[in-house]
N, CA, C and O atoms as a GROMACS GRO file, in nm:
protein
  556
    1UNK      N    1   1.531   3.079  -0.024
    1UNK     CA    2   1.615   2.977  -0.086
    1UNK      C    3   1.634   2.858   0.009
    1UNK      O    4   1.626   2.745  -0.039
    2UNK      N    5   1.657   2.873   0.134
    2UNK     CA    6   1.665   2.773   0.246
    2UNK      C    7   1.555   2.670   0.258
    2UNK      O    8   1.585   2.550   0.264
    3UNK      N    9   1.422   2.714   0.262
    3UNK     CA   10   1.349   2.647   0.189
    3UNK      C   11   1.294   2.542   0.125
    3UNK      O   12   1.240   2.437   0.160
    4UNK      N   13   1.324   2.600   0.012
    4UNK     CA   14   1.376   2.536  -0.113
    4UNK      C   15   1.460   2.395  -0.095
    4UNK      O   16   1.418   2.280  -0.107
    5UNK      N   17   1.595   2.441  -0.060
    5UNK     CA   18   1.687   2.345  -0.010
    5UNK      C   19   1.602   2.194   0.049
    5UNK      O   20   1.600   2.081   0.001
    6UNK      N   21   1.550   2.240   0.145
    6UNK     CA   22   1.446   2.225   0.302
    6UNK      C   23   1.334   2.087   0.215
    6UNK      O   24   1.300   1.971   0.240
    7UNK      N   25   1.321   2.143   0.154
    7UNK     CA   26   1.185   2.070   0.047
    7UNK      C   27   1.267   1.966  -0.029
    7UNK      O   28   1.253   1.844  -0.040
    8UNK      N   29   1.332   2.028  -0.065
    8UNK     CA   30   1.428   1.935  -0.162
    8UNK      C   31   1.443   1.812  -0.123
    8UNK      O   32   1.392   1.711  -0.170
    9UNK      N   33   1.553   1.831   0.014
    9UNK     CA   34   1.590   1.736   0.086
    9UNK      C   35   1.488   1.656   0.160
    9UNK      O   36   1.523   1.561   0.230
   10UNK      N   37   1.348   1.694   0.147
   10UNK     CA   38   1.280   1.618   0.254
   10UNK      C   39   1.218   1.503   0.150
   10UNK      O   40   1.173   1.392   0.178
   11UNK      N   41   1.234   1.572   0.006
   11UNK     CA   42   1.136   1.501  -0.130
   11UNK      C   43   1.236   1.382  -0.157
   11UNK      O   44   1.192   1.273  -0.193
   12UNK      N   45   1.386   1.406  -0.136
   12UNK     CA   46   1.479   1.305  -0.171
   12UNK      C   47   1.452   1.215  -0.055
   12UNK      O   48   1.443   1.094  -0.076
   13UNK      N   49   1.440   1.258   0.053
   13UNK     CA   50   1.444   1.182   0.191
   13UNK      C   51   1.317   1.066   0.180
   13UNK      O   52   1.322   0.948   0.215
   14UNK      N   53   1.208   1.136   0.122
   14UNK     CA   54   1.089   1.081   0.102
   14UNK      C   55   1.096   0.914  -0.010
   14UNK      O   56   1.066   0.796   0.002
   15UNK      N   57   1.148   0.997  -0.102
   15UNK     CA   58   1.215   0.874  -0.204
   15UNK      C   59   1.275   0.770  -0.200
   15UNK      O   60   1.226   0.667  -0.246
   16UNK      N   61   1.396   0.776  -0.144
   16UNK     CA   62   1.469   0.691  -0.138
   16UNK      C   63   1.408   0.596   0.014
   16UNK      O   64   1.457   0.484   0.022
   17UNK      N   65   1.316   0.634   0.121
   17UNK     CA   66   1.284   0.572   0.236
   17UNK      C   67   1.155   0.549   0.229
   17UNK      O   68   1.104   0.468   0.307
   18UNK      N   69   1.085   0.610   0.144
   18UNK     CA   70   0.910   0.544   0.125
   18UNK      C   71   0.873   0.506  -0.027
   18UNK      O   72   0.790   0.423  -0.064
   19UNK      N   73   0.950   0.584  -0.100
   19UNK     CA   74   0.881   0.551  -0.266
   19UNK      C   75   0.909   0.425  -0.291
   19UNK      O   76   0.829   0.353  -0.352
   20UNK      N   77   0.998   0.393  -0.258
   20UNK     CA   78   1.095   0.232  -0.332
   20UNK      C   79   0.994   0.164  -0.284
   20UNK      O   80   0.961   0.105  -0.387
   21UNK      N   81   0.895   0.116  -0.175
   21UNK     CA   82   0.829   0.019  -0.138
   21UNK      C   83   0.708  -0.013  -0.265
   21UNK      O   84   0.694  -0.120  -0.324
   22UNK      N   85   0.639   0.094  -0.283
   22UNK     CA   86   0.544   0.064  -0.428
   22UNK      C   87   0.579   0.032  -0.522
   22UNK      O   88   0.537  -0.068  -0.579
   23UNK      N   89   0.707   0.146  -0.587
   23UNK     CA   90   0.714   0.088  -0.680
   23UNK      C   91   0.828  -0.068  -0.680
   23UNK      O   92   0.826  -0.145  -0.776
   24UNK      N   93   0.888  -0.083  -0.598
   24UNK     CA   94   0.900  -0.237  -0.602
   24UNK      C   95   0.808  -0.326  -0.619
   24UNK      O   96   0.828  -0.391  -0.722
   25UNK      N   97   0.671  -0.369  -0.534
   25UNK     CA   98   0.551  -0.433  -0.575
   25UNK      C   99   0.524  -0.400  -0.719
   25UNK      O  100   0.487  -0.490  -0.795
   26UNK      N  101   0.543  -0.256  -0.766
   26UNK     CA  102   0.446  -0.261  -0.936
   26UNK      C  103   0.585  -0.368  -1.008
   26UNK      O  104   0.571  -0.453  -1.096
   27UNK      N  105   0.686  -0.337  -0.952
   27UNK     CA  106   0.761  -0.400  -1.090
   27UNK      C  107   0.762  -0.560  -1.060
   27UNK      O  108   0.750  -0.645  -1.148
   28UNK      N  109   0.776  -0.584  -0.931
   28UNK     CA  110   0.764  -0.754  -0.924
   28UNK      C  111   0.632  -0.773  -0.976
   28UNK      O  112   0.619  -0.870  -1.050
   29UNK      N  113   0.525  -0.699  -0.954
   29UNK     CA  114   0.368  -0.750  -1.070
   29UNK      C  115   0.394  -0.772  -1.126
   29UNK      O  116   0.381  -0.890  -1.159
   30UNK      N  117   0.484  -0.650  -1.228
   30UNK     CA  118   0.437  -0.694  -1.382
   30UNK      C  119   0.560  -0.795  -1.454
   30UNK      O  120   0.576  -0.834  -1.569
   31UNK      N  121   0.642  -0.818  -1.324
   31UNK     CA  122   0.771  -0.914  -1.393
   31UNK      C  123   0.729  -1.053  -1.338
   31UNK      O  124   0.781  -1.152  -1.389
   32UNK      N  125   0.625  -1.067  -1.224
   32UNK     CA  126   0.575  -1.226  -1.213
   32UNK      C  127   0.425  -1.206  -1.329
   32UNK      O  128   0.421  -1.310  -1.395
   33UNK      N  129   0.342  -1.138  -1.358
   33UNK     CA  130   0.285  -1.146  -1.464
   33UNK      C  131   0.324  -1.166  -1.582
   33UNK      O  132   0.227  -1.178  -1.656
   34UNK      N  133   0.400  -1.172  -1.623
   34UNK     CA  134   0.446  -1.201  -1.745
   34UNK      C  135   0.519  -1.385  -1.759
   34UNK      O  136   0.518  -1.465  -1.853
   35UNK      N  137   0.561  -1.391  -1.653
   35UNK     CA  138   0.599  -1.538  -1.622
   35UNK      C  139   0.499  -1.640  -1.564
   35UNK      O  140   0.505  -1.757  -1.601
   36UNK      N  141   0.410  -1.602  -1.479
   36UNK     CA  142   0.292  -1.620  -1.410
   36UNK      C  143   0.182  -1.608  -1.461
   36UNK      O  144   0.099  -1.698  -1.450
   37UNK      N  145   0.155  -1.498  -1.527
   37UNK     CA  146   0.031  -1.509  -1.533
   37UNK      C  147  -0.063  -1.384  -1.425
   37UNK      O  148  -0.019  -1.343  -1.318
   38UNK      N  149  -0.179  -1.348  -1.480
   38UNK     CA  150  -0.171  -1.224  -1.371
   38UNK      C  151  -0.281  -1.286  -1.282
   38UNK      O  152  -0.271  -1.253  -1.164
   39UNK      N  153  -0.395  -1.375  -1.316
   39UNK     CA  154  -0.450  -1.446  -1.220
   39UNK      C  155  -0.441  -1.602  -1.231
   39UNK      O  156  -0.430  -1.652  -1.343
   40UNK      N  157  -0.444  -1.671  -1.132
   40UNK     CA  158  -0.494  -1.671  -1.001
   40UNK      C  159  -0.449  -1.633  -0.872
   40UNK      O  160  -0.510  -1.624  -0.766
   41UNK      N  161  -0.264  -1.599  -0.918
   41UNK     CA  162  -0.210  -1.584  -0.777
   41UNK      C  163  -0.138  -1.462  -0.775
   41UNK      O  164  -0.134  -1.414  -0.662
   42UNK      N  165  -0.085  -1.403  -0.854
   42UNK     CA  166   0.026  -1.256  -0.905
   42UNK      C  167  -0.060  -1.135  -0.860
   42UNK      O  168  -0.016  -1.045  -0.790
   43UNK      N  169  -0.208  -1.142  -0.914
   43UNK     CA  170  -0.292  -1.034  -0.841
   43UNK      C  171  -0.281  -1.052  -0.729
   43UNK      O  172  -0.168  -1.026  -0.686
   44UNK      N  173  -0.351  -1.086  -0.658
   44UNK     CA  174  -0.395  -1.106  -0.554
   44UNK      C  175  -0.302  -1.084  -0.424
   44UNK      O  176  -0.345  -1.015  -0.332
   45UNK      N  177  -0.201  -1.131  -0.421
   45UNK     CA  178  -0.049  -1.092  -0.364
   45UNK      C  179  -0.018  -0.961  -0.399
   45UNK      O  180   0.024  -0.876  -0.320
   46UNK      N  181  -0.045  -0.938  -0.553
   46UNK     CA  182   0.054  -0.771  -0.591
   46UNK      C  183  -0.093  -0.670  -0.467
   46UNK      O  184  -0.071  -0.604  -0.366
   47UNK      N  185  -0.206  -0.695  -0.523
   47UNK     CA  186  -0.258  -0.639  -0.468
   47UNK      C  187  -0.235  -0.614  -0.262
   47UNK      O  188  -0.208  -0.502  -0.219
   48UNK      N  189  -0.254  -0.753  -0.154
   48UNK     CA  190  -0.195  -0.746  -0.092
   48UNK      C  191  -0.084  -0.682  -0.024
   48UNK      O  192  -0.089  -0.618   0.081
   49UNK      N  193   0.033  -0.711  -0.106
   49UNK     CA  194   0.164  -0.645  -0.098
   49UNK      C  195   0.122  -0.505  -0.126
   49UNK      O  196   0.201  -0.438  -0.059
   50UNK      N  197   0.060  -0.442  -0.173
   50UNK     CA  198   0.056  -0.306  -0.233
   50UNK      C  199  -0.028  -0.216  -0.119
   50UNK      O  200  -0.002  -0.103  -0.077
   51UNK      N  201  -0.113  -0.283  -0.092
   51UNK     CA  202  -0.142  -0.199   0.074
   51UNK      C  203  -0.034  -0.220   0.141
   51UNK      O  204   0.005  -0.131   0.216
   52UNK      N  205   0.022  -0.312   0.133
   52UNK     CA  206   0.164  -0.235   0.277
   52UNK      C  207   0.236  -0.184   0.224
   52UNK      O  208   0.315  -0.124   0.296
   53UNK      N  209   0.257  -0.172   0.093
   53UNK     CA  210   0.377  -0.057   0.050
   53UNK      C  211   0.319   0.066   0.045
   53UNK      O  212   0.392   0.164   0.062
   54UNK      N  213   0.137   0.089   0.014
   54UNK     CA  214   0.143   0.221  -0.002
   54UNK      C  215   0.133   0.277   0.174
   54UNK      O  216   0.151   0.394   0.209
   55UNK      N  217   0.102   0.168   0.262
   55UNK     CA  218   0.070   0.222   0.378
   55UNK      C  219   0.186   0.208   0.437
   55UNK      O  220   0.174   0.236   0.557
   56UNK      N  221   0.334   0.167   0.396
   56UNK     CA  222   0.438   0.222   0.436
   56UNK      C  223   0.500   0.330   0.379
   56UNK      O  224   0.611   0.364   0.422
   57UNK      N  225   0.453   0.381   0.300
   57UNK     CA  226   0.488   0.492   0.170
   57UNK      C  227   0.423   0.575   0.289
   57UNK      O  228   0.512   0.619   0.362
   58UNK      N  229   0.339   0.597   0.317
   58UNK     CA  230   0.225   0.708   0.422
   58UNK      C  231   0.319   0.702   0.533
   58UNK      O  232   0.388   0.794   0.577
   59UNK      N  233   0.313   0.587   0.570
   59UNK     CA  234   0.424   0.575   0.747
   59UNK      C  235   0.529   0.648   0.737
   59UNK      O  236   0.553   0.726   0.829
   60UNK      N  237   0.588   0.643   0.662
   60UNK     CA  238   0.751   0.658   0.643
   60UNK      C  239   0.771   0.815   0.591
   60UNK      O  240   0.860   0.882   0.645
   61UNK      N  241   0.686   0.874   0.483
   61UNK     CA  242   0.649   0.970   0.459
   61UNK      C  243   0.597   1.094   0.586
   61UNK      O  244   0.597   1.216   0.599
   62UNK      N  245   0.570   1.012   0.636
   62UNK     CA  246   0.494   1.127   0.755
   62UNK      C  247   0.678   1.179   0.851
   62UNK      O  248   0.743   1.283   0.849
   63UNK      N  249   0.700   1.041   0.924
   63UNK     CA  250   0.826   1.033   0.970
   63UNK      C  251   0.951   1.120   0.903
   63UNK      O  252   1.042   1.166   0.972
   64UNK      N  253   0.941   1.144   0.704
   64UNK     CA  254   1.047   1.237   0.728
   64UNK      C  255   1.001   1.360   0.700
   64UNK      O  256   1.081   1.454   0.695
   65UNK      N  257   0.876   1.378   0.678
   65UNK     CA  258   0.779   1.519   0.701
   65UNK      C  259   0.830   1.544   0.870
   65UNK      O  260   0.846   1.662   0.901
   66UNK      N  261   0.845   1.479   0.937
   66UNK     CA  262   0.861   1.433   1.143
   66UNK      C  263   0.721   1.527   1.132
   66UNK      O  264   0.706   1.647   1.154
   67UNK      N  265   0.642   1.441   1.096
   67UNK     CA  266   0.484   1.448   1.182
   67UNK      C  267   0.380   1.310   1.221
   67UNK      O  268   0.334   1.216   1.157
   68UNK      N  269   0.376   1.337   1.304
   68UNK     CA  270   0.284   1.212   1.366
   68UNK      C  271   0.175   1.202   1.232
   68UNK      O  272   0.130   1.283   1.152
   69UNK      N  273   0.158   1.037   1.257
   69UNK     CA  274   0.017   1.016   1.176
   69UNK      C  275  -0.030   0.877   1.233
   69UNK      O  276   0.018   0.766   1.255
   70UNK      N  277  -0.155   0.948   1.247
   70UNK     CA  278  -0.216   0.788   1.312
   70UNK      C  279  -0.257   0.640   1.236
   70UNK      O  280  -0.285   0.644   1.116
   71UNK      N  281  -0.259   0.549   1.288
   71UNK     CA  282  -0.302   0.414   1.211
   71UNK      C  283  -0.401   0.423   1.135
   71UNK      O  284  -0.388   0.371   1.024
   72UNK      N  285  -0.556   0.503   1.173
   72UNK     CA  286  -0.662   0.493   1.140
   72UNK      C  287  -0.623   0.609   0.956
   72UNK      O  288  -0.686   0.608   0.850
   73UNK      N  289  -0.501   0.688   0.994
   73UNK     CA  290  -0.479   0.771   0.893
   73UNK      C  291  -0.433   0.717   0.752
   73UNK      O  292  -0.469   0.741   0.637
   74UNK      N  293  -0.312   0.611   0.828
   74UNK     CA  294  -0.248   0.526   0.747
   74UNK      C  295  -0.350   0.421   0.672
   74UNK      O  296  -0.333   0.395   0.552
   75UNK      N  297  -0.459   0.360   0.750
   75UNK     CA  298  -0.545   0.278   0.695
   75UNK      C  299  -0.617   0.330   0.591
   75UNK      O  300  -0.608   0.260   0.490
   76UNK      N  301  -0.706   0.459   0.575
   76UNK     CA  302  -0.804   0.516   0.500
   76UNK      C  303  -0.728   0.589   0.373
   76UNK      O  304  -0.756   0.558   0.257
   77UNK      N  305  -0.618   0.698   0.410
   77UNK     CA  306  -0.536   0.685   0.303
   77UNK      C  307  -0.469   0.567   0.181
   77UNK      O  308  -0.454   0.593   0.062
   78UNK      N  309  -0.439   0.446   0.242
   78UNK     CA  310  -0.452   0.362   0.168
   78UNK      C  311  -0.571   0.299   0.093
   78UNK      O  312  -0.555   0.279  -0.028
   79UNK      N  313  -0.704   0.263   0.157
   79UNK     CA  314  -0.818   0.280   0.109
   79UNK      C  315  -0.873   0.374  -0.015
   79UNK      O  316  -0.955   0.365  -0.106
   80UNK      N  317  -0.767   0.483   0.042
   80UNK     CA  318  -0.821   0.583  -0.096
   80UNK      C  319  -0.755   0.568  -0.196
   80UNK      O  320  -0.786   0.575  -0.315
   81UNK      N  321  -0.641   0.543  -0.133
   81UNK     CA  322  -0.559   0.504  -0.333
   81UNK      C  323  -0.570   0.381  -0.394
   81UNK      O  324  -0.519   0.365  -0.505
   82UNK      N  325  -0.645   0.263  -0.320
   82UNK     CA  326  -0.688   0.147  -0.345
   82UNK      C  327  -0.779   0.151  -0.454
   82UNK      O  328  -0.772   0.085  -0.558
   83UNK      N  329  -0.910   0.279  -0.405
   83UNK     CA  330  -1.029   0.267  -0.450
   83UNK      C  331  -0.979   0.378  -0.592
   83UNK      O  332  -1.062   0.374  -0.683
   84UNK      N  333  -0.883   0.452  -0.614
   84UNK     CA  334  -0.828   0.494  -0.681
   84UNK      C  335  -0.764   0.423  -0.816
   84UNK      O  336  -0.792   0.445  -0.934
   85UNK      N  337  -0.682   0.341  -0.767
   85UNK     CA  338  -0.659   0.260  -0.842
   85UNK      C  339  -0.750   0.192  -0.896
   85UNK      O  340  -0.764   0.213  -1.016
   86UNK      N  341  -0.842   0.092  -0.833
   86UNK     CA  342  -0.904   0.019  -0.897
   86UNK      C  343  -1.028   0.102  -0.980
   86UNK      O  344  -1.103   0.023  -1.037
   87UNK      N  345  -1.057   0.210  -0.993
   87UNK     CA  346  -1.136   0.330  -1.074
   87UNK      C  347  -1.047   0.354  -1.187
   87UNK      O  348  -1.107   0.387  -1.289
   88UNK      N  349  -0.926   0.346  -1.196
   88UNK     CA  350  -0.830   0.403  -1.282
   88UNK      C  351  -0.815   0.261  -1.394
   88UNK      O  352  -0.824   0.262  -1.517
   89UNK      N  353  -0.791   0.144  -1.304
   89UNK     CA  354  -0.765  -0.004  -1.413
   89UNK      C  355  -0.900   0.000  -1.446
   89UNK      O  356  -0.933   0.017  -1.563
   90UNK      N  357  -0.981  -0.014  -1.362
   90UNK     CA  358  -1.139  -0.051  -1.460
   90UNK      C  359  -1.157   0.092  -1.593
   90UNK      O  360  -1.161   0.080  -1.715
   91UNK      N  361  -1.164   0.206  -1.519
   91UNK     CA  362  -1.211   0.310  -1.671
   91UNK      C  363  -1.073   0.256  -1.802
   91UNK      O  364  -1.101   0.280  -1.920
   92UNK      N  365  -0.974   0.208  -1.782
   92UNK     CA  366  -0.895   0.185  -1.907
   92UNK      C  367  -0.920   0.090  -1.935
   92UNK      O  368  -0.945   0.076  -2.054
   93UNK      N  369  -0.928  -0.026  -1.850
   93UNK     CA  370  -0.975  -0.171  -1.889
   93UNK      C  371  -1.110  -0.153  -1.975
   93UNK      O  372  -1.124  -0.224  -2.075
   94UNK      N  373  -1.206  -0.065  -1.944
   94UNK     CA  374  -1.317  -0.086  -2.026
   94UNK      C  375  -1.315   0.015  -2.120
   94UNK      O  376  -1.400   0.004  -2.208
   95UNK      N  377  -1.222   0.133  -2.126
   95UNK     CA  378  -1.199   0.206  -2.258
   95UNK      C  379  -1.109   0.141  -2.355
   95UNK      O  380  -1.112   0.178  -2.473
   96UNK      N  381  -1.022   0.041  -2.314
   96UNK     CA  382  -0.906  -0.016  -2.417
   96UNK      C  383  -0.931  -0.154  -2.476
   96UNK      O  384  -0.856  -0.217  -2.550
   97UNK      N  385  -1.100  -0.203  -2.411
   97UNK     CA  386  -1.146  -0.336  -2.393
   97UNK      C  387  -1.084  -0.447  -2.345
   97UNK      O  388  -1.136  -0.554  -2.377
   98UNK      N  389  -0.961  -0.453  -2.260
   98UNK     CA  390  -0.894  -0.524  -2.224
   98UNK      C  391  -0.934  -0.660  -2.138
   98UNK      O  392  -1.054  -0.684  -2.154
   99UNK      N  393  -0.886  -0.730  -2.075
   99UNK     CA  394  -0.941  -0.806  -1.986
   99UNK      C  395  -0.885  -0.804  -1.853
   99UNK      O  396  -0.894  -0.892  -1.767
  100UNK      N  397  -0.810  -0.664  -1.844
  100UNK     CA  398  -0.766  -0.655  -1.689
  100UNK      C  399  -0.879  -0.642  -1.556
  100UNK      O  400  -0.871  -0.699  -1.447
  101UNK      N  401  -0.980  -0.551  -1.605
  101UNK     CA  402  -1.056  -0.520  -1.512
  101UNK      C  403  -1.185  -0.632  -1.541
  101UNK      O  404  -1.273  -0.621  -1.627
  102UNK      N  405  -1.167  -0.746  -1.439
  102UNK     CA  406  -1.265  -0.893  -1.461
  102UNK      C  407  -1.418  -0.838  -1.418
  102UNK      O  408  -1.522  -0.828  -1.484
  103UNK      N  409  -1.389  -0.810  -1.292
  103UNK     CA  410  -1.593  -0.764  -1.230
  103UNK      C  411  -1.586  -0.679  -1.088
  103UNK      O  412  -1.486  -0.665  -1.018
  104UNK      N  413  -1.682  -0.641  -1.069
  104UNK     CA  414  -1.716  -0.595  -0.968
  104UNK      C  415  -1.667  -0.640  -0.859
  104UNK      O  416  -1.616  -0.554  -0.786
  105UNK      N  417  -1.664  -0.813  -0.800
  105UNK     CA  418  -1.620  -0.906  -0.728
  105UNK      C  419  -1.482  -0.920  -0.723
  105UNK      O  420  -1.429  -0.941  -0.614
  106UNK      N  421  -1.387  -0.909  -0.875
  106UNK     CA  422  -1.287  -0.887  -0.842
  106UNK      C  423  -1.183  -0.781  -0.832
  106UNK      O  424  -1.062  -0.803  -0.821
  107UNK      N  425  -1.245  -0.657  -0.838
  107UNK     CA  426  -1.198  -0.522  -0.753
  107UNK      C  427  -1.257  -0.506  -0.626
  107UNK      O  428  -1.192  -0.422  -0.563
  108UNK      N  429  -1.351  -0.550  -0.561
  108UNK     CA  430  -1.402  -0.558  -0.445
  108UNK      C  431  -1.290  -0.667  -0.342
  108UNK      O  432  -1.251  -0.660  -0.226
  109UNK      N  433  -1.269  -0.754  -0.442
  109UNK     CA  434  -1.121  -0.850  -0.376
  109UNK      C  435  -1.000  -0.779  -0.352
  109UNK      O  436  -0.924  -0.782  -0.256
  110UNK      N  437  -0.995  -0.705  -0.476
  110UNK     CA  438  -0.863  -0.671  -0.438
  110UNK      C  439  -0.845  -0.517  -0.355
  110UNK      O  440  -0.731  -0.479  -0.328
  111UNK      N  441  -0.950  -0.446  -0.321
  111UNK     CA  442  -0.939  -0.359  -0.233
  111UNK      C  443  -0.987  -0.408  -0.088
  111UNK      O  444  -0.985  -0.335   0.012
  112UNK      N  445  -1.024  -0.527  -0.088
  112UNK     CA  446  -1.054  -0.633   0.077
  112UNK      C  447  -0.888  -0.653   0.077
  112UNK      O  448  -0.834  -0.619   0.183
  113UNK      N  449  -0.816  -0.695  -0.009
  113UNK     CA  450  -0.636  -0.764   0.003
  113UNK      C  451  -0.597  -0.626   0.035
  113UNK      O  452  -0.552  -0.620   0.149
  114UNK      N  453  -0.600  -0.499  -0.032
  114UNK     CA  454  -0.530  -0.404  -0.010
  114UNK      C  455  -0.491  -0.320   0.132
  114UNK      O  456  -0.396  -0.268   0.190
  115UNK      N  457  -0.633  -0.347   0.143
  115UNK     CA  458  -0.691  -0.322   0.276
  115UNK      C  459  -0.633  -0.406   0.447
  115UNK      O  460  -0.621  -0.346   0.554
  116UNK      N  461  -0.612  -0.531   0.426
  116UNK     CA  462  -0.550  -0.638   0.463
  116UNK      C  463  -0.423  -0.600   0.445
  116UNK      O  464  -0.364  -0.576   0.551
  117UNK      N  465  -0.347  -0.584   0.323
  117UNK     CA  466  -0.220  -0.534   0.382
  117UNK      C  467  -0.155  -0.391   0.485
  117UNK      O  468  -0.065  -0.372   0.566
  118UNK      N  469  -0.259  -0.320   0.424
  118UNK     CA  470  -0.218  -0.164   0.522
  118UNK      C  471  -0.232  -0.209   0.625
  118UNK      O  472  -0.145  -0.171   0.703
  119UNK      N  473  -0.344  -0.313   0.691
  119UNK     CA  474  -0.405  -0.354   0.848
  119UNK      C  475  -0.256  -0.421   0.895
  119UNK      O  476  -0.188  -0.376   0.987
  120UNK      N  477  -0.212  -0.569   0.787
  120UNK     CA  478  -0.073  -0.617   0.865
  120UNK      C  479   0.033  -0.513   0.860
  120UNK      O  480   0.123  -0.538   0.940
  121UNK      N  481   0.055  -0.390   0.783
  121UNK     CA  482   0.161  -0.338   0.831
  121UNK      C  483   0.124  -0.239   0.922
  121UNK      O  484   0.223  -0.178   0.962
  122UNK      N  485   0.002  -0.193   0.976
  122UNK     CA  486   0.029  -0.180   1.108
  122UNK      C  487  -0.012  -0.219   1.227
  122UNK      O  488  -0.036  -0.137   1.317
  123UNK      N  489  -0.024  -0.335   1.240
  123UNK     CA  490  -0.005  -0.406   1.318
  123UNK      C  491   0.110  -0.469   1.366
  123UNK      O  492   0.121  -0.518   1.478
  124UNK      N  493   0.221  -0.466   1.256
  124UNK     CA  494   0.373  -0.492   1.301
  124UNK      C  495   0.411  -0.413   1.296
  124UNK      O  496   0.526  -0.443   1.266
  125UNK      N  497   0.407  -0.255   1.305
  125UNK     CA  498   0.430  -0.184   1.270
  125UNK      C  499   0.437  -0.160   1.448
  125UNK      O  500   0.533  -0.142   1.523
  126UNK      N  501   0.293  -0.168   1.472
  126UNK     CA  502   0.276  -0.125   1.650
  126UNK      C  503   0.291  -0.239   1.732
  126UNK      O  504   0.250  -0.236   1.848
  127UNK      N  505   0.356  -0.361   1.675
  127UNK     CA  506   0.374  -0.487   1.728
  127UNK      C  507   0.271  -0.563   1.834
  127UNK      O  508   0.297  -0.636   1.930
  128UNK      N  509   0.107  -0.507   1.764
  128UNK     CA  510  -0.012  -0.496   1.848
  128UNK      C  511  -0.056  -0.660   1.821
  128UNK      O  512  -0.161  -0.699   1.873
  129UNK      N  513   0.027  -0.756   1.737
  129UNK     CA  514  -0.033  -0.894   1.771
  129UNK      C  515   0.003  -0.928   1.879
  129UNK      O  516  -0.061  -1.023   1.924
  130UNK      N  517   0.085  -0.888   1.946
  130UNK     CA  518   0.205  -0.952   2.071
  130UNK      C  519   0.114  -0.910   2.214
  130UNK      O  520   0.125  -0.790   2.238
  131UNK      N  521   0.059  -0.957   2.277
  131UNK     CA  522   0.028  -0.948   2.425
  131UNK      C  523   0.112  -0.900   2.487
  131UNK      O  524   0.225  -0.929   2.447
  132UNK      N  525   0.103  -0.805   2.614
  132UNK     CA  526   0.206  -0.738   2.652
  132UNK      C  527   0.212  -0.810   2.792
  132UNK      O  528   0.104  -0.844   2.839
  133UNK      N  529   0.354  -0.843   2.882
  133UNK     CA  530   0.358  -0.889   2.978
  133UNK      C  531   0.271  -0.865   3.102
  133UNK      O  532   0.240  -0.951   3.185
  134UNK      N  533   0.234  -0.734   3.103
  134UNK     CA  534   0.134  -0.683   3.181
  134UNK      C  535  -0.009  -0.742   3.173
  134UNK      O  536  -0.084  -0.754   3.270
  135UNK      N  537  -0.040  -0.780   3.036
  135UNK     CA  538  -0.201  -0.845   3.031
  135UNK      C  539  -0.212  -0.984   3.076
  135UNK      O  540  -0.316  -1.045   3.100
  136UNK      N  541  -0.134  -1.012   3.082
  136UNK     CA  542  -0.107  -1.176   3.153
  136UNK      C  543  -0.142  -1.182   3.287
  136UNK      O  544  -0.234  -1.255   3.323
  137UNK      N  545  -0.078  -1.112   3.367
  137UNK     CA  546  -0.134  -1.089   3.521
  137UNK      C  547  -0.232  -1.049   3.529
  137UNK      O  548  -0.277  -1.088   3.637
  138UNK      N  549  -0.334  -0.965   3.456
  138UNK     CA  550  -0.467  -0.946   3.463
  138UNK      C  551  -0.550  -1.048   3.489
  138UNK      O  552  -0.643  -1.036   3.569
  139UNK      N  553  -0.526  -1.155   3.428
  139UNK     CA  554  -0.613  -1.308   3.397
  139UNK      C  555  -0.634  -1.334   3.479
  139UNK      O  556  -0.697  -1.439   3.496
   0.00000   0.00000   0.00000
């Protein structure tokens, strides 16, 4: 039963400190798509934004699992639900005939943006744009 408890609390812990980041991006999508428009600029950003939420969803997730996970982990995991996603909008886009899923070029865009965001969040994440005082005296 302890457990149980154990799981519980780690799934709530998980929720309320990593879930909110995605699904915030899906709902600002589909609430600037509707005012906006979904291209030229609402994709492209949702997409963006959506690698750092799912690759803070992974970060943050690991942290209240308290297990290490590396960058390269955080990066490819996002990659996979990128390439996930965009398999999932194209098979409905072309079973429902819609015009969400445009071409090849532009799911290849938006898993290059997705990709780009998991990279900036960790990179501020490990605050690895910043030169460290020590590399300066090297010069």
């Amino acid at each position: 039963m302890n457990s149980i408890n154990s799981s519980t609390n780690v799934a709530l812990q998980i929720s309320t400190t990593a879930l909110w980041a995605p699904i915030l991006v899906f709902i600002l999508h589909h609430m600037a798509a509707q005012r906006l428009g979904h291209e030229p600029y609402v994709d492209p950003v949702s997409h963006f934004l959506g690698g750092v939420a799912i690759a803070f969803f992974f970060w943050r997730s690991a942290e209240c699992l308290q297990r290490s996970i590396s960058d390269r982990w955080i990066i490819g995991a996002t990659v996979l639900v990128a390439i996930a996603w965009e398999l999932m909008e194209a098979g409905f886009s072309i079973r429902a005939g819609s015009i969400m899923y445009w071409s090849l070029a532009n799911s290849l865009r938006d898993l290059v943006l997705g990709l780009s965001g998991a990279a900036v969040l960790v990179m501020l994440k490990n605050n690895s744009w910043r030169r460290s005082p020590d590399s300066n005296r090297n010069q």
